[in-house]
C-alpha positions in Angstrom: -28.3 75.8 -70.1 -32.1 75.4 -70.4 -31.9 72.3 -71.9 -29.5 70.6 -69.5 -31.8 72.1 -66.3 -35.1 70.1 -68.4 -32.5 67.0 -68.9 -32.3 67.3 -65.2 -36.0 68.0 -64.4 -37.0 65.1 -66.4 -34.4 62.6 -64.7 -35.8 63.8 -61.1 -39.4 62.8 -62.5 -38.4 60.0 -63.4 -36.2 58.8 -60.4 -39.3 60.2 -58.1 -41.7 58.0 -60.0 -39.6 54.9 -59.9 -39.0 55.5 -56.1 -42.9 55.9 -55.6 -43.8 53.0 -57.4 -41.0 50.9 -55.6 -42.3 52.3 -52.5 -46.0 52.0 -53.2 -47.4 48.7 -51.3 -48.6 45.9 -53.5 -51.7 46.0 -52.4 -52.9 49.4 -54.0 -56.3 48.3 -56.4 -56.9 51.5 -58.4 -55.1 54.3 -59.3 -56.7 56.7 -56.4 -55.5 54.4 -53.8 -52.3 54.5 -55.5 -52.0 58.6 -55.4 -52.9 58.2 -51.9 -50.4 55.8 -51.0 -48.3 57.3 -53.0 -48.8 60.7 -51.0 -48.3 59.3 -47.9 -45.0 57.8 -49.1 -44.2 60.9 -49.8 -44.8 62.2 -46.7 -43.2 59.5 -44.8 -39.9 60.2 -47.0 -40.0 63.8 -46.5 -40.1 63.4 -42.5 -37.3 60.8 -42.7 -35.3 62.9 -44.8 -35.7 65.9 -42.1 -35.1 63.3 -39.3 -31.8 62.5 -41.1 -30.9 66.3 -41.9 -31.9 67.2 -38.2 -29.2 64.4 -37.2 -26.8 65.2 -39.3 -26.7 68.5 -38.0 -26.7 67.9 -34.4 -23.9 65.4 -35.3 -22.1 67.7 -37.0 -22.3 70.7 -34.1 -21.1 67.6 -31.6 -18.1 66.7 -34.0 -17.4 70.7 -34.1 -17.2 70.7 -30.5 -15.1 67.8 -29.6 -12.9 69.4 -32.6 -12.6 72.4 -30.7 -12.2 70.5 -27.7 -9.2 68.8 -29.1 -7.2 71.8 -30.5 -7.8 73.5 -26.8 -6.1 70.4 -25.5 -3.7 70.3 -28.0 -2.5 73.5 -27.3 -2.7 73.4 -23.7 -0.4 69.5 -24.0 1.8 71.7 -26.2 2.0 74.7 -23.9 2.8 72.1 -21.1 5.3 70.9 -23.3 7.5 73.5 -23.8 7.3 74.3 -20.1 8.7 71.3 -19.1 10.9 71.1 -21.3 12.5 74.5 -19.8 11.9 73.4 -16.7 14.4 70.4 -18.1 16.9 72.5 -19.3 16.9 74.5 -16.3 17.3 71.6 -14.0 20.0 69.8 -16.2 21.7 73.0 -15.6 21.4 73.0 -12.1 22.0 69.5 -12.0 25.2 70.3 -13.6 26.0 73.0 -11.2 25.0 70.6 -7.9 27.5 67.9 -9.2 30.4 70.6 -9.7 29.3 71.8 -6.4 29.4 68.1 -4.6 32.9 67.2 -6.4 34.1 69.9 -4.8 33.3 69.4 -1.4 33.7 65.7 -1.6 37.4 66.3 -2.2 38.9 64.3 -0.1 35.5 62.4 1.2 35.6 61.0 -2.1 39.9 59.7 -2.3 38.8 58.3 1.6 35.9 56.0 0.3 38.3 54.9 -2.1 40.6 53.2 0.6 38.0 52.6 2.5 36.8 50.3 -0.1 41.0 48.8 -0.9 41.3 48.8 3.0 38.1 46.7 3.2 39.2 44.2 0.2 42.4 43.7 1.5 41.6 42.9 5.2 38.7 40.6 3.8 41.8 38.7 2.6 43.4 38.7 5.8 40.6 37.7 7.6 39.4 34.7 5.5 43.1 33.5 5.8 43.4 34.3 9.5 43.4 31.5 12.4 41.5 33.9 14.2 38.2 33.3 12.1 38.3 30.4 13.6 37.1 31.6 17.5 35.0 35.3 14.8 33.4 34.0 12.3 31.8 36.1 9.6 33.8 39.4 10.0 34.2 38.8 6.4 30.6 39.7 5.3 30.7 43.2 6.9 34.3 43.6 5.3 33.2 42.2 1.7 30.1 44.4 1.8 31.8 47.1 2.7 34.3 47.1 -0.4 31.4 46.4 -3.1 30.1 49.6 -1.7 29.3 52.2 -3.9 28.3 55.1 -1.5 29.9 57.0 0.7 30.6 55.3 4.5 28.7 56.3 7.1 30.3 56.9 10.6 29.3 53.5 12.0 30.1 51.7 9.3 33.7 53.5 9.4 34.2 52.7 13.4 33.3 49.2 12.9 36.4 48.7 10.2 38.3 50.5 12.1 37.3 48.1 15.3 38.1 44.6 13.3 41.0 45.9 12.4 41.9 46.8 15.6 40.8 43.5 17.1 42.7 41.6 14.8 45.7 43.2 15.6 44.7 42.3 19.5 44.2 39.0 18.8 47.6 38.3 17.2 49.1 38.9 21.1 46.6 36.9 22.5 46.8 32.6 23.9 43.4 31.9 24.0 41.1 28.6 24.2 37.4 28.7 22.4 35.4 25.7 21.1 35.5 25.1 17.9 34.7 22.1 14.9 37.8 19.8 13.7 37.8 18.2 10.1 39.5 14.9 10.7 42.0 13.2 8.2 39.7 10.7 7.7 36.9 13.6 6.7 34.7 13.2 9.6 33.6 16.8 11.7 34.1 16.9 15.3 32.0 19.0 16.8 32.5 22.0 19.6 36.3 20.5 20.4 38.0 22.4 22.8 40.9 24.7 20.1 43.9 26.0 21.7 45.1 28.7 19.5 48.5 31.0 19.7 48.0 34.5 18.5 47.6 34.0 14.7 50.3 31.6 14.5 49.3 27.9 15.5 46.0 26.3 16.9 46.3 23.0 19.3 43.8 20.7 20.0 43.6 17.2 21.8 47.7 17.2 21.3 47.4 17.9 17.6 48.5 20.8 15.4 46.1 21.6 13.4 45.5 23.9 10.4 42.7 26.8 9.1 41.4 25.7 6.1 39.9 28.8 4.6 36.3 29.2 2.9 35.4 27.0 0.2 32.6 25.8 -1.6 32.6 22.7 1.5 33.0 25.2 3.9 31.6 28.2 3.4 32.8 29.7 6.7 36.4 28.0 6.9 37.4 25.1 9.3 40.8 23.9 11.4 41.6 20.9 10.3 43.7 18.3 11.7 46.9 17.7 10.2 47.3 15.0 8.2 50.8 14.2 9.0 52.3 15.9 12.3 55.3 17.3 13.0 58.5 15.8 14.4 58.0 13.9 18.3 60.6 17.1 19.5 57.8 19.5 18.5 55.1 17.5 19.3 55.5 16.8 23.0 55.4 20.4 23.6 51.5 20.2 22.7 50.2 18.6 25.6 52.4 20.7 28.4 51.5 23.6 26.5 47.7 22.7 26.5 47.2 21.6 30.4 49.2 24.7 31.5 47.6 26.6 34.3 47.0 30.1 33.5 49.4 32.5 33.5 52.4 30.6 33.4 55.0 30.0 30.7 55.5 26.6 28.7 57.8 26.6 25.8 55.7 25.9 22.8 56.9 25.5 18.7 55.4 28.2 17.1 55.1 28.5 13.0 56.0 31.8 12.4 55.2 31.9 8.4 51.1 31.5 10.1 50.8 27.7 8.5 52.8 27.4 5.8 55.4 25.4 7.1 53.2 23.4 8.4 51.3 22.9 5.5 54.8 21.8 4.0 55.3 18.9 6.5 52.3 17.2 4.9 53.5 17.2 1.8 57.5 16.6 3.1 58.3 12.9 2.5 59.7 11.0 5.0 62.8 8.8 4.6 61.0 5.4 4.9 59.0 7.1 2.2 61.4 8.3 0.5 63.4 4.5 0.3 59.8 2.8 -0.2 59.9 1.0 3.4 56.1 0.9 4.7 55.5 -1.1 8.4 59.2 -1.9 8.0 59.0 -3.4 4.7 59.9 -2.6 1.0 56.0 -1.5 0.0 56.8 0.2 -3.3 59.9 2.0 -5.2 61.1 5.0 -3.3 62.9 7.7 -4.9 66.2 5.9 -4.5 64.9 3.2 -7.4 66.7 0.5 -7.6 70.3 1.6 -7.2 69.1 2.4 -3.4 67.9 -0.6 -2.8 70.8 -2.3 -4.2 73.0 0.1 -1.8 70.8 -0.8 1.4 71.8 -4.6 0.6 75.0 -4.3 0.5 75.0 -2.3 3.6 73.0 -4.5 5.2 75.4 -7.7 4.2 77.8 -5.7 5.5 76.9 -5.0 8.5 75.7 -8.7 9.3 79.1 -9.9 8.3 80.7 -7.1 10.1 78.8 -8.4 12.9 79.8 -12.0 12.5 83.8 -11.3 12.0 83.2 -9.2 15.0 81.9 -12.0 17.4 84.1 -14.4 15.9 87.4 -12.3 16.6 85.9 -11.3 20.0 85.7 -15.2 20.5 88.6 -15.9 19.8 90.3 -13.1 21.7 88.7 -14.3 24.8 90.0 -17.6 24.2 93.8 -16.1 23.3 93.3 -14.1 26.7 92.4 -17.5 28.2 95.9 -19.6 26.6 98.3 -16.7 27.9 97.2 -17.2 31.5 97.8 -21.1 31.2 100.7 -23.1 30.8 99.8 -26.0 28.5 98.5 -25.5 25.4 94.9 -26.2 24.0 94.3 -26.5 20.8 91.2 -25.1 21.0 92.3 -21.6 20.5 94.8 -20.0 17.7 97.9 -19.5 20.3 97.0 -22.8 21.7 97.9 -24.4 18.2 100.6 -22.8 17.6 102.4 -23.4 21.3 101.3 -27.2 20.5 104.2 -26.7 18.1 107.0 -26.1 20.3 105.8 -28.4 22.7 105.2 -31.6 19.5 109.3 -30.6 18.4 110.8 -30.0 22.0 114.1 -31.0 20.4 114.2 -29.2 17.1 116.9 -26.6 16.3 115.9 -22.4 16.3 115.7 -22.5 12.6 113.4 -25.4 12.0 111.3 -24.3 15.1 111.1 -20.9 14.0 110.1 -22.1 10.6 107.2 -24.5 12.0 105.8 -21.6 14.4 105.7 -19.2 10.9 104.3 -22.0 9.3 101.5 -22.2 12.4 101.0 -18.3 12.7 100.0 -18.1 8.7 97.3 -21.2 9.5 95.9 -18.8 12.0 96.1 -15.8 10.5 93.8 -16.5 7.6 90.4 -17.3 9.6 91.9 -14.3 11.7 91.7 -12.1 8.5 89.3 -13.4 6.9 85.9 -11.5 5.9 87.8 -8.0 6.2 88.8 -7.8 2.5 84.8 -8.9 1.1 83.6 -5.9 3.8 86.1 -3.2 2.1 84.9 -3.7 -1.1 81.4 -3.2 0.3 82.5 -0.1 1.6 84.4 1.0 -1.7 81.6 -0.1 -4.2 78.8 2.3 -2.3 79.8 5.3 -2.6 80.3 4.1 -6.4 76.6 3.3 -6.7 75.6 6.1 -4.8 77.6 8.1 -7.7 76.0 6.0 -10.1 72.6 6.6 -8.9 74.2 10.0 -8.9 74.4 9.9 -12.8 71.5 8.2 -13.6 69.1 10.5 -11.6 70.6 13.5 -13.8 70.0 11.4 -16.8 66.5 11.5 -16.1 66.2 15.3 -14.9 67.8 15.8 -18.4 65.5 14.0 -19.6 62.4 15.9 -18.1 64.0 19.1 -19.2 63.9 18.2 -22.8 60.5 16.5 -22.9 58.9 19.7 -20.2 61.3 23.0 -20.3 62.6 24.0 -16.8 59.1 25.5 -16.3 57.5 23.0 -13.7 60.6 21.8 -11.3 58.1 19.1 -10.0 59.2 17.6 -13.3 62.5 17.8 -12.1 62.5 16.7 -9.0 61.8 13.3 -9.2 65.3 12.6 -11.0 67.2 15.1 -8.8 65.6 13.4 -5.6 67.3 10.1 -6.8 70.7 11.6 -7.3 70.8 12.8 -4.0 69.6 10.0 -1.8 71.3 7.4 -3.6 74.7 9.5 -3.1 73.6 10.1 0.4 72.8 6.1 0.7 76.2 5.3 -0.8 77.9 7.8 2.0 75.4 6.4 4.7 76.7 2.7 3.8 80.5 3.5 3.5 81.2 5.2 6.2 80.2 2.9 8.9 81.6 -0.1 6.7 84.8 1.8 6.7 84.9 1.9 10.7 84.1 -1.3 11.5 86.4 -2.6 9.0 88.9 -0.1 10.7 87.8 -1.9 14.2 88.0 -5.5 13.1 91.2 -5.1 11.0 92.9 -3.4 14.6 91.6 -6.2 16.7 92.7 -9.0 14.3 96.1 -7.8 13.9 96.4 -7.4 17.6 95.5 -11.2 18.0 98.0 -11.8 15.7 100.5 -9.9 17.1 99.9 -11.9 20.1 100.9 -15.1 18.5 103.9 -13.4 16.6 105.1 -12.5 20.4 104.3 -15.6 21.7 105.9 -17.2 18.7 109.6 -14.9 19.3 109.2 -15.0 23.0 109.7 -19.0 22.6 112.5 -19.0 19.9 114.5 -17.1 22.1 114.2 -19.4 25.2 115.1 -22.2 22.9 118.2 -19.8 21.6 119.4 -19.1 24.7 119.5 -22.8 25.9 121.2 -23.8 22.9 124.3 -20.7 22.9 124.2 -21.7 26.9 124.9 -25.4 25.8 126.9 -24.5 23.0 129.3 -22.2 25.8 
């Protein structure tokens, strides 16, 4: 033990020296000077040495401190801790008790928000497709707020549903005129145009239906619009009256019970210059008929125009028959003429030659009489057997769709289906008034030829009684 304490004396020396002599200045002459410098290093490293104890100490009381400091506020943030944390516990209790609470008294508050909220959705619908958003416009905010809702109704809000709803229902009773913008066909807006509208069933304006177009993304706030096609004349003359009627009287009025849906169909309803392909009374392009129709309307058409001629012609000639029996020499001008020219060019001839020669004249004038009748009865007869070929070929092509498509779309069907039908209705349409005029003509000719068949016996039994009166 001694020896290590002199190890360790002897190391302190000799660090002390070496720190003395490093700290010595360079200027020190002689050895005194040294020692004295050498002092007074020593005494400057003995008061920096206490400096840096004294520091160390204070720094180490401050550091004490603020550690004392921290554990206080540890413990206090830790104390505070667990109080709220009861104080959690206890209020998620009583939360839990308030909400058990509130369900039950909101009983039947809570089933009545939830039609409140259907009642609001559905009569948003209502409205937005209802003509009478046309004179109210944006009931349907209030409604569509109303059912996104996800508190309870208050009072007002509940009395104003319950006032739209019962203004709506007012409205449907109600003939009233408001001002109002018109889309036009053509897509142009007219502004503030004086609207006619009939409870929730039609609007009127300027003579025109017209028809609620409800919000889009063009119109955000839903527009009447004109119709594109209008209905039949019979319907459409009622507008006007209706429109200048003085207040409080009754005009009858066509009124679309479905709210614009059969109107909306009578835009898309073809008509039958459409439907044959006739445009400003020309063919324009192939109607639904195809080309069997068209081959159909020709032959009715060449029927009629030589139904029309034979008609004149026999007419003609009837007057001119007429004319003959109320003269008494004959003119060959006419079909009894020519055949009384007979009797008078063989005054002499026996019954039985003279009988022969008027038979002979009656059959010359019986052809042009005749003739034309049997070319319009085959016109008659082959209609209806295009029409039933049409017939056949539109169901060909409905087939057809059905294999290629499914029956799932009956668009796809309805093109073939349209062309059965009109063609068989074109065929009927064609034959039947061929078949009366036919009728007509075939009666009047054979009454002009009975004519000359009486006229014909009337004078071989003059000529037989003059010969058995001879003969006697």
């Amino acid at each position: 033990m001694i020896r290590n304490m002199s190890r360790r004396l002897n190391a302190l020396l000799i660090a002390g020296a070496t720190t003395l002599l490093l700290a010595a200045p360079a200027g020190a002459q002689t050895l005194d000077q040294l020692l004295e410098e050498t002092k007074a290093a020593a005494t400057r490293q003995t008061a920096e040495n206490k400096q840096r104890e004294t520091t160390f100490l204070a720094n180490r009381n401050q550091q004490r401190q603020l550690l004392s400091q921290a554990r206080a506020a540890l413990q206090a943030e830790e104390a505070k801790s667990d109080r709220l944390k009861n104080a959690f516990d206890e209020n998620e209790q009583t939360l839990a008790e308030l909400e058990t609470v509130l369900n039950e008294r909101m009983g039947n508050l809570g089933e009545m928000f939830g039609v409140v909220r259907q009642v609001s959705n559905d009569f948003k619908g209502k409205v937005e497709g209802s003509i009478v958003s046309a004179q109210l416009p944006g009931r349907e905010e209030f409604l569509g707020t109303l059912a996104q809702r996800k508190e309870l109704p208050n009072i007002p809000e509940l009395q104003q549903l319950w006032y739209e709803v019962q203004r709506e229902l007012t409205e449907q009773g109600k003939v009233t005129k408001f001002t109002a913008d018109i889309l036009r066909p053509n897509g142009e807006v007219d502004r503030a145009q004086e609207v006619t509208r009939i409870g929730v069933f039609n609007a009127i304006s300027g003579g025109k239906f017209l028809q609620w177009q409800e919000p889009s993304t063009d119109h955000k706030q839903g527009i009447l619009a004109e119709l594109e096609r209008q209905p039949p004349g019979r319907f459409l003359g009622l507008v006007g009256g209706f429109e200048n009627a003085a207040a409080g009287t009754a005009e009858p009025m066509a009124v679309d019970f479905t709210r614009g849906v059969i109107l909306s169909l009578v835009v898309q309803t073809k008509t039958w210059a459409e439907r044959l392909g006739i445009g400003d009374g020309v063919l324009s392009e192939m109607g639904d008929a195809g080309l069997i129709g068209y081959v159909i309307m020709a032959i009715g058409l060449l029927g009629l125009a030589v139904a029309a001629f034979r008609g004149i012609l026999l007419f003609t000639k009837g007057m001119a028959i007429n004319s003959q029996l109320k003269k008494s020499a004959p003119d060959s001008g006419n079909a009894l003429g020519r055949v009384l020219a007979v009797y008078a060019e063989n005054p002499d001839a026996d019954v039985e030659t003279l009988e022969l020669k008027l038979d002979e004249a009656i059959l010359r004038e019986t052809g042009p009489l005749e003739s034309g009748l049997s070319f319009i009865k085959m016109l008659y007869v082959i209609a209806p057997l295009l029409g039933l070929l049409g017939t056949v070929v539109g169901m060909i092509g409905t087939f057809q769709a059905i294999t290629l498509f499914g029956t799932g779309d009956p668009k796809m069907m309805a093109g073939g289906i349209s062309q059965a039908l009109i063609t068989t209705v074109l065929g009927l349409c064609v034959a039947i008034p061929l078949t009366f005029l036919h009728s007509l003509l075939q009666s009047r000719s054979r009454a002009l030829i009975q004519i000359l068949e009486e006229q014909s016996a009337g004078i071989v039994a003059r000529i037989a009684e003059k010969q058995d009166g001879v003969a006697v």
